[in-house]
RODO-2510 file (C-alpha; in nm, 4 decimals, decimal comma):
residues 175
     n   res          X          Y          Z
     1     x    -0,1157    -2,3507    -2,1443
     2     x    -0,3710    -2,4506    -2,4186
     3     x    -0,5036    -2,4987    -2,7311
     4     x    -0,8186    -2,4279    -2,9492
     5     x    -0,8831    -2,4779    -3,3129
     6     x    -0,7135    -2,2162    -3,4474
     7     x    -0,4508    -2,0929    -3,1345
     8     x    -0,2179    -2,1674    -2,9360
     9     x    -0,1701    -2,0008    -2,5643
    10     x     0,1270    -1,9817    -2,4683
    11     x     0,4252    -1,8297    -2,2472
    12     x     0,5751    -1,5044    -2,4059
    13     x     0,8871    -1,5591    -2,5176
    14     x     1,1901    -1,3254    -2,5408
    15     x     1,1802    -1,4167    -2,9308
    16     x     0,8219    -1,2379    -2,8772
    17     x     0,9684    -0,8871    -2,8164
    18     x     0,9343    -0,7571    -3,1766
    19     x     0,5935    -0,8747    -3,1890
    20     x     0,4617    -0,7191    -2,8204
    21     x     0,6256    -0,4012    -2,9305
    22     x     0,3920    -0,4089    -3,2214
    23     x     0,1249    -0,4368    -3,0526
    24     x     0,1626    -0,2456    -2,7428
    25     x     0,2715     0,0769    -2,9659
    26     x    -0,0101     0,1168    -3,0764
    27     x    -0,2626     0,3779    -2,9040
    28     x    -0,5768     0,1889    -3,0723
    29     x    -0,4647    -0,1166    -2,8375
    30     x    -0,3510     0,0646    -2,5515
    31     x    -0,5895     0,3388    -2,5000
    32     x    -0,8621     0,0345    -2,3586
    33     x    -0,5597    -0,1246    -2,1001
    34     x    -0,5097    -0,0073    -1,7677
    35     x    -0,5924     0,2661    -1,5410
    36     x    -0,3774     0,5586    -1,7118
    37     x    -0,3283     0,4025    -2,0478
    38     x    -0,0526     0,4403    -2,2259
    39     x     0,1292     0,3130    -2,5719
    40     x     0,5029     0,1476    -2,5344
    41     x     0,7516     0,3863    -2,6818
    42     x     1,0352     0,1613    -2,6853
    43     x     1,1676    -0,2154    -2,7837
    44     x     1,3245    -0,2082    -2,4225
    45     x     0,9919    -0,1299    -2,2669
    46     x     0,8741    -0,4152    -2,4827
    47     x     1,0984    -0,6796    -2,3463
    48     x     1,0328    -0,5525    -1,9702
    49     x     0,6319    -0,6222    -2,0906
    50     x     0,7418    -0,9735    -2,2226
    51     x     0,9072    -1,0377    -1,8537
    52     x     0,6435    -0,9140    -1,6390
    53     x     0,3954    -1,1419    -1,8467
    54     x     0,5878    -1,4287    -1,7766
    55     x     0,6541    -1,3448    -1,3779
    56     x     0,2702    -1,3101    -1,3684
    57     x     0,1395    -1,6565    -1,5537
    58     x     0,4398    -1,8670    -1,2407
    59     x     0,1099    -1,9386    -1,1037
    60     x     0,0134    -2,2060    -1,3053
    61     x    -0,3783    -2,1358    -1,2884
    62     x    -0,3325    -1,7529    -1,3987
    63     x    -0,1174    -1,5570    -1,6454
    64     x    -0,0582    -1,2831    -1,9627
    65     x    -0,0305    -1,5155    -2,2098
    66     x     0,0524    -1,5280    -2,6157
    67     x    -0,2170    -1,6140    -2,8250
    68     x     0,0073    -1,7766    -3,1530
    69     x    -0,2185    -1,9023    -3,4677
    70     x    -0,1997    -2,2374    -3,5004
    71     x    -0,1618    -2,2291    -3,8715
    72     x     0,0879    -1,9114    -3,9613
    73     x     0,2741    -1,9442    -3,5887
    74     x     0,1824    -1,5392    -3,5597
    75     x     0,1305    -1,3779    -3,2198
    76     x    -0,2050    -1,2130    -3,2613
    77     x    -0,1798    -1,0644    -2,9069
    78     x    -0,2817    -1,1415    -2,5317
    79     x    -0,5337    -1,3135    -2,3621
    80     x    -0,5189    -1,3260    -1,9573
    81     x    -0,6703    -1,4907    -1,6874
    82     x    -0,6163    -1,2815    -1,3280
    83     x    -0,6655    -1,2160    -0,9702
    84     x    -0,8011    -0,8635    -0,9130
    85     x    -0,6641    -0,6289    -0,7020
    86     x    -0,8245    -0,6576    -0,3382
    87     x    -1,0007    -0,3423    -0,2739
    88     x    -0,7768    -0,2663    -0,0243
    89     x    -0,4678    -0,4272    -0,1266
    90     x    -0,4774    -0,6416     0,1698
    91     x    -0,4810    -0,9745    -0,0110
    92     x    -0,6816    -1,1459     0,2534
    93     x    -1,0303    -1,1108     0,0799
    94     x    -1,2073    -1,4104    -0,1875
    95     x    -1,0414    -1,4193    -0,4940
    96     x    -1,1586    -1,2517    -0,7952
    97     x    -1,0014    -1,3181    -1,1146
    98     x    -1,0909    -1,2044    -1,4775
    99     x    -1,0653    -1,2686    -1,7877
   100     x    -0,9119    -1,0630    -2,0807
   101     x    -0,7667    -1,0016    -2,4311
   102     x    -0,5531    -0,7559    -2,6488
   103     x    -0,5002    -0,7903    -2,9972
   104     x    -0,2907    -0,6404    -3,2993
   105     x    -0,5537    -0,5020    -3,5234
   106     x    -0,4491    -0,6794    -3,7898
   107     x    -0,6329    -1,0140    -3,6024
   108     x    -0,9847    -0,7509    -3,5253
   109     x    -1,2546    -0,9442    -3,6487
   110     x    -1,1479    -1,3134    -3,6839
   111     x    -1,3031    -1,4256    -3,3827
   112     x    -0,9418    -1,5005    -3,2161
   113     x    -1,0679    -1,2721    -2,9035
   114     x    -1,3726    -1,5076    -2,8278
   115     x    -1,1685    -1,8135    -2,8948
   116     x    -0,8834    -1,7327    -2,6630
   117     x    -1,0883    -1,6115    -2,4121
   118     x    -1,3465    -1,8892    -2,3853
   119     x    -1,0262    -2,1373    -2,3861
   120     x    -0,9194    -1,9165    -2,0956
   121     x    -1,2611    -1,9545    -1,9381
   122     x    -1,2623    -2,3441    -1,9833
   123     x    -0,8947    -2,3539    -1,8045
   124     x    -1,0016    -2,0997    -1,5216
   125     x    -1,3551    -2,3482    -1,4699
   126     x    -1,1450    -2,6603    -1,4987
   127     x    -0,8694    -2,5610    -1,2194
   128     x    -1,1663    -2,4799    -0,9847
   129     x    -1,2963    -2,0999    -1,0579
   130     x    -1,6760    -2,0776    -1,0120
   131     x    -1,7069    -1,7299    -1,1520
   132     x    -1,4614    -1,5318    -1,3819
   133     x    -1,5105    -1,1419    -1,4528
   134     x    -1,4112    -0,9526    -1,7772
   135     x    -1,3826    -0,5610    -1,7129
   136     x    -1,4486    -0,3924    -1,9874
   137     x    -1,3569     0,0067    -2,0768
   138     x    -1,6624     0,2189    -2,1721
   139     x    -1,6925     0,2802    -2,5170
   140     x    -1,4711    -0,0105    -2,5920
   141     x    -1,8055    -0,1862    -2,8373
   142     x    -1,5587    -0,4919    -2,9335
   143     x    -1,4905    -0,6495    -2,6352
   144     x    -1,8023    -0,6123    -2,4783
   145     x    -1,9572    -0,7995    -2,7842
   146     x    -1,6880    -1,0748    -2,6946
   147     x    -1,8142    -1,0762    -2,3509
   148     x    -2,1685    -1,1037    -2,4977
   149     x    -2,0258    -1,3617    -2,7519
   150     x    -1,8919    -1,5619    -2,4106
   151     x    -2,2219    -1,5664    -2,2226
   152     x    -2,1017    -1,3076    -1,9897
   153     x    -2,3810    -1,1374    -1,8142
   154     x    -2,3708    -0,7432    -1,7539
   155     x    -2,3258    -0,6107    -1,4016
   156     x    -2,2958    -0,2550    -1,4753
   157     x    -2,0401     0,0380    -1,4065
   158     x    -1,7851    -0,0112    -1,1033
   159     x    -1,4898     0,1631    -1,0234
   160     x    -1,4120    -0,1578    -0,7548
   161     x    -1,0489    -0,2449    -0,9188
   162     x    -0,8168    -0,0779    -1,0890
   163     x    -0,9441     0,3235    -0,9712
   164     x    -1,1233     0,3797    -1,3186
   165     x    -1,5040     0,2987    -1,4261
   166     x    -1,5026     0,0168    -1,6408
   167     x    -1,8122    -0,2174    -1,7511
   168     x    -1,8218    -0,5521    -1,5777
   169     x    -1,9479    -0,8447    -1,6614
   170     x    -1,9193    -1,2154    -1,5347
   171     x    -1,9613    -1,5773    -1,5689
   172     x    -2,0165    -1,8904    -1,3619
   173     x    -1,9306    -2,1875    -1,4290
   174     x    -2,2589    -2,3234    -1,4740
   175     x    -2,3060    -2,0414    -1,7347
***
């Protein structure tokens, strides 16, 4: 996919099961994902995580993708680059696509968040996005100081995608 200074993005990998069930057990991840969050109970629900991320990055321009250090080879979690959901599931509207991350909390506060996701930014700008969203939970003070961190402007509350309030923010290309 790519590469920045520190990571490698990259397919997940069945050899990544262990690791995604690490991270997706835990409620301090999970709790901020999705519209009825919920942590993984299970190594099988873990490996069945693993496959959907790799059914969703066949499109080569978007994807759930590993985020590996460069210098220990360690999966510090997810970064993702994705078509929203149409508002009315039609699929025949513009497409919107965002940007995201999800980390073990043992990589919290190394910057790895900001790097993946502006590396995901630069891919989404160079394959021909001109504006890429980041949706952020309320309450959730990290990630929306990685969207500040990104140049992401604030467009307030919307409960447009996914049926929950979240924060939004975006980004054109042009900054």
């Amino acid at each position: 996919m790519f590469e920045t200074d520190r990571l490698s993005v990259r397919l997940w990998d069945e050899a990544d099961q262990e690791r995604a069930f690490d991270i997706y057990s835990r409620w301090e991840v999970a709790k901020w994902l999705g519209s009825a969050p919920r942590a993984l109970e299970t190594p099988d629900e873990a490996a069945a995580l693993v496959e959907r991320c790799r059914t969703r990055s066949a499109d080569p321009r978007y994807g759930v993708w590993a985020v590996q250090r460069r210098d220990t080879g360690t999966v510090v979690g997810s970064v993702l680059l994705m078509p929203l959901p149409d508002e009315d599931g039609s699929g025949d509207g513009e497409v919107e696509v965002e940007v995201g991350w999800h980390l073990h909390p043992d990589s919290w506060g190394h910057g790895f968040a900001t790097e993946a996701a502006r590396g995901a930014l630069a891919k989404g700008f160079a394959d021909g996005l001109t504006e890429i969203r980041a949706l952020v939970r309320p309450g959730n003070a990290p990630s929306t100081a990685v969207c500040r961190r990104l140049g992401m402007a604030a467009t307030g509350r919307t409960g447009r995608w996914y049926g929950v309030e979240m924060e939004s923010f975006r980004i054109g290309r042009d900054g």
